[in-house]
N, C-alpha and C positions, 0 to 999 in steps of 0.2 A: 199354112200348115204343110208343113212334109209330108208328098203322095204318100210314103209306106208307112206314116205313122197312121194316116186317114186311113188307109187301107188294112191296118192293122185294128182298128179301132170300130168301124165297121164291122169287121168278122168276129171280132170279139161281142159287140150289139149280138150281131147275129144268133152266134153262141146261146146269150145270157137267154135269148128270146127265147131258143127253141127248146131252152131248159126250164122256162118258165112257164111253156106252153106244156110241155111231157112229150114233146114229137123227139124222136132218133135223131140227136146230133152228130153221131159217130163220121160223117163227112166234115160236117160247120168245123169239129174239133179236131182233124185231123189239118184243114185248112190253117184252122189259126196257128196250131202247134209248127205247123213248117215255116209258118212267115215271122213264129218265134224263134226258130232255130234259123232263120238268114241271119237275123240280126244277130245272135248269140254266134254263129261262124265268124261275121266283120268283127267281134270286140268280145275277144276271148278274155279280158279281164271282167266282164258282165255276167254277172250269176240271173240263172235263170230266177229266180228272188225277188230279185232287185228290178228286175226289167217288168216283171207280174205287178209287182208296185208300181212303176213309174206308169205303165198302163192303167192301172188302176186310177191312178190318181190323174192322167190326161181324161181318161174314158169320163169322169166325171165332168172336169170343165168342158170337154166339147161336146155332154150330154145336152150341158145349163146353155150353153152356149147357141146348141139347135132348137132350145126351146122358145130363145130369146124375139119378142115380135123384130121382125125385118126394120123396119118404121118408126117413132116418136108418135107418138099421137098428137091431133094440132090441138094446139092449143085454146083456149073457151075463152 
């Protein structure tokens, strides 16, 4: 996976967390909001819209993805 999608993906967690908890994210979402606007700077055809989706929709499979056991389990 691409460092700054990880890296976008992560502060985004981080975000959802500390909205879910009721703690002051006003840092978390000032964080995420700049590492949206690099990317939205490289590829001025990319509406910020579109890009909150396509997050949205990674965020989800690398959620399932860190849930996944490391391992197979052996076999009986």
């Amino acid at each position: 996976m691409n460092r700054e999608l990880e890296a976008i993906l992560k502060s985004y967690q981080a975000l959802k967390e500390a909205y879910a908890s009721g703690a002051d994210a006003v840092e978390l979402k000032v964080l995420y909001e700049s590492r949206l606007d690099d990317v939205l700077s490289r590829r001025p055809n990319l509406s910020r819209a579109t890009l909150q989706q396509l997050i949205d929709y990674k965020y989800g499979l690398w959620r399932r993805a860190q849930e996944k056991p490391s391992a197979l389990p052996p076999k009986a």
